[in-house]
N, C-alpha and C positions, 0 to 999 in steps of 0.2 A: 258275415251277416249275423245280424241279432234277433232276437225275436223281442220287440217292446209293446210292454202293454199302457196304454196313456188313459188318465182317467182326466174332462173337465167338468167342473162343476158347473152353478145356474150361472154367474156371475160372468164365466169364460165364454158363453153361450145364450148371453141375454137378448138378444138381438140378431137381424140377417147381417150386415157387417162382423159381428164379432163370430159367427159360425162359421162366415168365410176367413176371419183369421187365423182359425181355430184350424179349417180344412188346412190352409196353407202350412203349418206346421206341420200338418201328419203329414202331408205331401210330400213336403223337405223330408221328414223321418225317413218315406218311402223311396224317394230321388237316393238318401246314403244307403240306399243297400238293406234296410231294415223291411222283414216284415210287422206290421201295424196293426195291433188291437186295441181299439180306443173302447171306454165305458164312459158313457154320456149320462151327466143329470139333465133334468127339464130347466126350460131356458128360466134363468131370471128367476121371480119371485112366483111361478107358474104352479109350485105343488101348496105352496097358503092360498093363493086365490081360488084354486079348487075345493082346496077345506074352508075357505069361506063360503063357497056356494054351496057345500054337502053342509052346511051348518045352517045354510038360510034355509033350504028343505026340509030339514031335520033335526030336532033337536040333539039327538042321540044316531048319527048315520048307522048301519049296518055295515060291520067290521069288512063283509066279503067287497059287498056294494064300494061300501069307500077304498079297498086296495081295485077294485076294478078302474072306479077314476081315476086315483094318482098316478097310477101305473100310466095311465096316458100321456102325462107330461113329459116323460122320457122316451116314448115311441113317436115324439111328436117332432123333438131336436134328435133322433138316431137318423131319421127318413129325412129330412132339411141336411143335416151334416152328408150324410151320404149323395143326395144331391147336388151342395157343394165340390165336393171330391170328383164326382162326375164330371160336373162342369169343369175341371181340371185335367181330364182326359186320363182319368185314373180308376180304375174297376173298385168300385166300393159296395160291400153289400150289407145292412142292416139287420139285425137282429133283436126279436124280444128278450127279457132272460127266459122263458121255458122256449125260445129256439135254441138259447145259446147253452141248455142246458145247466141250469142254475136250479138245483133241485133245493127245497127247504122244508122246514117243517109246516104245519099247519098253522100256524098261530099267526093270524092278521096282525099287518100294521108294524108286529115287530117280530117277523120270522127268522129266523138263522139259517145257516145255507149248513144242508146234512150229505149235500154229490154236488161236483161238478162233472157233466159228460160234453164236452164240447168237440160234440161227432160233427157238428156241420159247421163248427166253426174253424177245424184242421181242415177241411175240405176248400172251405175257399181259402185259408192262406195255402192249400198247395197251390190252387187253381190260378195264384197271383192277387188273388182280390185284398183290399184293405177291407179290415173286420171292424165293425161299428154296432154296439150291444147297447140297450136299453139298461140303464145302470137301477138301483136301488127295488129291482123287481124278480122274482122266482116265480117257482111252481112247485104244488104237492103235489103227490103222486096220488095218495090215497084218496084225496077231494077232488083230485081233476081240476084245483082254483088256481089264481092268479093271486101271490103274496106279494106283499111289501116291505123292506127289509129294516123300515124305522130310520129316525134321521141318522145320515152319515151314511147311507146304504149306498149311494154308487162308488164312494170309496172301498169297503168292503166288496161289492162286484170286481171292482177292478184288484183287488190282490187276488181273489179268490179263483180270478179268470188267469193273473198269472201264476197260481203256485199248480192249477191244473195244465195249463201249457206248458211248464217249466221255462219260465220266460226267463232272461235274460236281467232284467228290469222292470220296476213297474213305477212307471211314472204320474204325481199325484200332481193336476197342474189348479193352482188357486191365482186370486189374484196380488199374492205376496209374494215377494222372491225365494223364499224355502222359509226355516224354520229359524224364529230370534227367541234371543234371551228371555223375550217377553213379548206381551202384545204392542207391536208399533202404534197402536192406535192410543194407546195407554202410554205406552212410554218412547216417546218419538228416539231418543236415543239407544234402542232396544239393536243390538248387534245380530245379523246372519249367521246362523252356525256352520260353519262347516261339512259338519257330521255329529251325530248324536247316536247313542247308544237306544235299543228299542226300551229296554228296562227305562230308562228314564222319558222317552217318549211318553212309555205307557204312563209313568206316572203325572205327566203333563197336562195330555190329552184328556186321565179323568179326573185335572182337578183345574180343567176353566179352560186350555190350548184348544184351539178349534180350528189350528190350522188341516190337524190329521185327527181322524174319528175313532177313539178307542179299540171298538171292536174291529177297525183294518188292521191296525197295529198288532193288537194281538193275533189275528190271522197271518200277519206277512211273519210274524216271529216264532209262531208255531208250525209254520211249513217254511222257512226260511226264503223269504223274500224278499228281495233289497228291493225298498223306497227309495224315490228320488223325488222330494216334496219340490217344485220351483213352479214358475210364472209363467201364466199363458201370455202375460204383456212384455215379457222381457225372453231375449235367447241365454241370457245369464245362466251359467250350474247351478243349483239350488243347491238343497241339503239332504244328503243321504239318511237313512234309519239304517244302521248297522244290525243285524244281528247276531247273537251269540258267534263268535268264529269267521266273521265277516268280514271281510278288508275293505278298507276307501277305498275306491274307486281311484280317488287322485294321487292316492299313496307310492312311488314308486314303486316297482318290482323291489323285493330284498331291503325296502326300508325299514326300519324301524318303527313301532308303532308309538304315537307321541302319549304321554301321560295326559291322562281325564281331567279336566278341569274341576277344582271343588265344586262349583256350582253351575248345573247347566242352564236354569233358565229360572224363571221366576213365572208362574200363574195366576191369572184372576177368575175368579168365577163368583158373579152377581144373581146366579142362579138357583141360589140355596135359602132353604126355610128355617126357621129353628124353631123348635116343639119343648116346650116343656113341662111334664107332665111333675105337678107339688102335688105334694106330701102325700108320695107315694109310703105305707105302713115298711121299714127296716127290716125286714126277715127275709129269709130263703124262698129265691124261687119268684117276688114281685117283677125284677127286671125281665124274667123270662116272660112271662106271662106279657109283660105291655109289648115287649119285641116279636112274640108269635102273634098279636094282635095286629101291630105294623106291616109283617112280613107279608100277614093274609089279604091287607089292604090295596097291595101290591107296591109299595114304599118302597124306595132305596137307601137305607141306612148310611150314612157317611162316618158323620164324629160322632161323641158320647162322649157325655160329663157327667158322671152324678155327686153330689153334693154330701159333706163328712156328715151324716145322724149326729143331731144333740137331743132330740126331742122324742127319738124312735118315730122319724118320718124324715122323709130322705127328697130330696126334688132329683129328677133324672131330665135334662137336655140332652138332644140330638136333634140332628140334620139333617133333612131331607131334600130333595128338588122342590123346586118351587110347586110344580105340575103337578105333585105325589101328596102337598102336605092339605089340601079338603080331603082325602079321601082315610088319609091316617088319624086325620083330628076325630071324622065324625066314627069311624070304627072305633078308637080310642075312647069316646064320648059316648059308647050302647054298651062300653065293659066297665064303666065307671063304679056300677057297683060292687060287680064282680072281683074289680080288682082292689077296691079300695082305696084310690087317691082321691087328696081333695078335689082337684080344680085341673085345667089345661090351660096353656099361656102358649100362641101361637106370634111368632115375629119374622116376618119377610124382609125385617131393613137390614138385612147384613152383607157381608161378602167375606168371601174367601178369599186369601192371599195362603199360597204354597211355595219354596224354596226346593228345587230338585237338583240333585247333583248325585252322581254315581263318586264321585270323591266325597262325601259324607264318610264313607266308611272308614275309611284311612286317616281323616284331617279332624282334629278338636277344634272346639271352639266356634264350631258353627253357626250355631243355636245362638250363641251369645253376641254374634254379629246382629243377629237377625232382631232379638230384643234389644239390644243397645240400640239400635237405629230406630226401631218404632216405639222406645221412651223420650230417645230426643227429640222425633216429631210430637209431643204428645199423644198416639196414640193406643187408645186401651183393646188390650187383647181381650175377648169373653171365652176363648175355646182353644184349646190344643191340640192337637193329633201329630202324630210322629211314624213314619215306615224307616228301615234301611237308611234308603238315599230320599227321603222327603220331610219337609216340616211344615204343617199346615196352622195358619191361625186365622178366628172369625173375628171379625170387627163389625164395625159400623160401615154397610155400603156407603156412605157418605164421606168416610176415612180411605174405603179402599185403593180409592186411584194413587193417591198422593202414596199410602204407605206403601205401594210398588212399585213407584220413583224413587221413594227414601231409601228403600230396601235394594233395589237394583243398583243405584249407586253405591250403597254401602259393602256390596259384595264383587264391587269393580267392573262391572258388565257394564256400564256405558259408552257405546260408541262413539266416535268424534263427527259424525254427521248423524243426520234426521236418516231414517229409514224411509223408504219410498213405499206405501201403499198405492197400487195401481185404481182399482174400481173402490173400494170400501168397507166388504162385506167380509172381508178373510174367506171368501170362500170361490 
């Protein structure tokens, strides 16, 4: 017997049919012998349309107020799933996150998880009950509130509830078949992986992958948790997130372990800003100064370019999130004098395309795949960044799709059939 913990998303749960498909899985889980803790998101598109309503009321909701609603989406599909189960003739009992002991910090909207105690949730799986937890929600201690763990948060539930159970597994179900080379939606020839390293996960996940939500990854890697990303549409294996020291699953006993592919996937992300701040004055100390400006704004720094001084003034670009860059421009724009640059140039038309592979390290010539194939498409690079095992370049959102087609074939990753998207939303 195993101890599995299953996390479905809005997508897996959008609907009373798809919660009874949803029930029937765990059920099967429970018929093979496994105890069940599932972490449910709110069905469907059910946490926008409440921040459409907290927005028709309010221009500016109150941070607590508004984690009091959202929080409701996911108590709403825990009680419905559990329901479901019942009407299976199967003991299921529902839980908020501060039942399920999901302690975090105070900070609305985007809290981190600081304990998990899940005293009443060892209690019903001794008792036989299947465990159903309100995913993307905590509680502080010190406030006595109701948090909200930010997008991606009943993923991060769901590891966080298996590295406190020492679960077996924790299973991430969306509506794709585990994790491809690329996004199927982008690139219909995009190949299933296997298995994938968390290191190159991580790097996937923060530059456009949305199959799995960064901050799960780096939780299930930091307390060692094996991922199993697959399809609440399909009973197919998905794809493992290995970490450090980890073995396949499908790996035989005393096998061998096979060599890292040079590249493991290819990323998009159409969700970036680019900023930049001309004729910044050439001396010591101006970069600092515009970046403790950014950082206070509460901006996510990505790339950075700045430009060779001919004139003793310099231009500095960088990237932001799309969400992040009104509130870095107009900070930017009240230290103008302060800091001494001419002008601000803000542009939303771009995208990111990324190259990941944990064989980077070992293999040359990577890089120069990467630009031979987006010269011979025509397309112009504006920005570069480089980690270990990743190479990231900006374009023109209007180039991006094509250049990670061009680029995906050029690095061998296309598959010999379409990849199957089940609902639409990767999620």
């Amino acid at each position: 017997m195993a101890l599995i913990v299953q996390k479905y998303g809005g997508s897996s749960v959008a609907d009373a049919e798809s919660i009874k498909r949803v029930a029937k899985r765990i059920v099967d889980t429970r018929r093979a012998g496994h105890d069940v803790v599932v972490a449910v998101s709110a069905m469907g598109d059910t946490t926008d349309e409440l921040l459409d309503l907290a927005n028709e009321v309010a221009p500016i909701p109150a941070p607590r107020e508004l984690d009091m609603l959202l929080s409701s989406g996911e108590r709403i599909s825990m009680a419905l799933l559990a329901m479901a189960i019942h009407s299976m003739g199967f003991e299921a009992r529902s839980f908020t996150g501060s039942q399920a002991g999901m302690i975090t910090d105070s900070q609305h909207g985007a809290a981190r998880i600081v304990d998990v105690t899940p005293i009443r949730l060892r209690e019903a799986l001794d008792e036989g009950a299947i465990v159903i937890v309100a995913g993307f929600q905590g509680f502080n201690r010190d406030t006595r509130d109701i948090t909200t763990l930010g997008r991606g948060g009943s993923d991060t539930t769901a590891v966080a509830l298996a590295a406190a159970l020492d679960a077996d597994v924790c299973e991430i179900y969306s509506d794709v078949d585990g994790i491809f080379t690329a996004d199927p939606r982008v690139i219909p020839k995009a190949q299933k992986l296997d298995h994938i390293g968390s290191e190159e996960m991580l790097e996937l996940a923060a530059n456009g992958a949305k199959v799995l939500y960064i901050r799960a990854v780096e939780y299930a890697r930091r307390h060692g948790v094996l991922i199993h990303a697959r399809s609440t549409f399909s009973s197919s294996e998905g794809t493992y997130v290995l970490g450090e020291g980890m073995k396949n699953p499908r790996e035989a006993e005393g096998a061998a372990a096979m060599e890292e592919p040079i590249v493991a996937g290819v990323a998009t992300d159409f969700g970036q800003a680019k900023i930049t701040v001309a004729g910044v004055p050439d001396v010591p100390g101006k970069a600092a100064e515009i970046f403790k400006i950014v950082a206070k704004s509460g901006a996510n720094v990505d790339m950075i370019v700045q430009n060779v001084s001919a004139t003793g003034r310099t231009d500095i670009s960088f990237t932001v999130p799309k969400a992040d860059s009104a509130g870095a421009l107009k900070a930017l724009a009240g230290e103008q004098t302060e800091v001494g640059f001419q002008n601000l140039v803000h542009d939303d038309q771009i995208g990111k395309l990324s190259v990941v592979g944990a064989g980077m390290r070992t293999h040359s010539g990577v890089s120069a795949v990467l630009f031979e194939a987006l010269s011979a498409g025509g397309i112009n690079i504006e920005m570069i960044s480089t980690s270990e095992i990743r190479i990231s370049v900006v374009l023109r959102d209007t180039d991006l799709a094509e250049a990670a087609r061009t680029v995906h074939t050029a690095y061998g990753l296309d598959g010999d059939a379409e990849a199957t998207v089940h609902a639409g939303t990767g999620r």
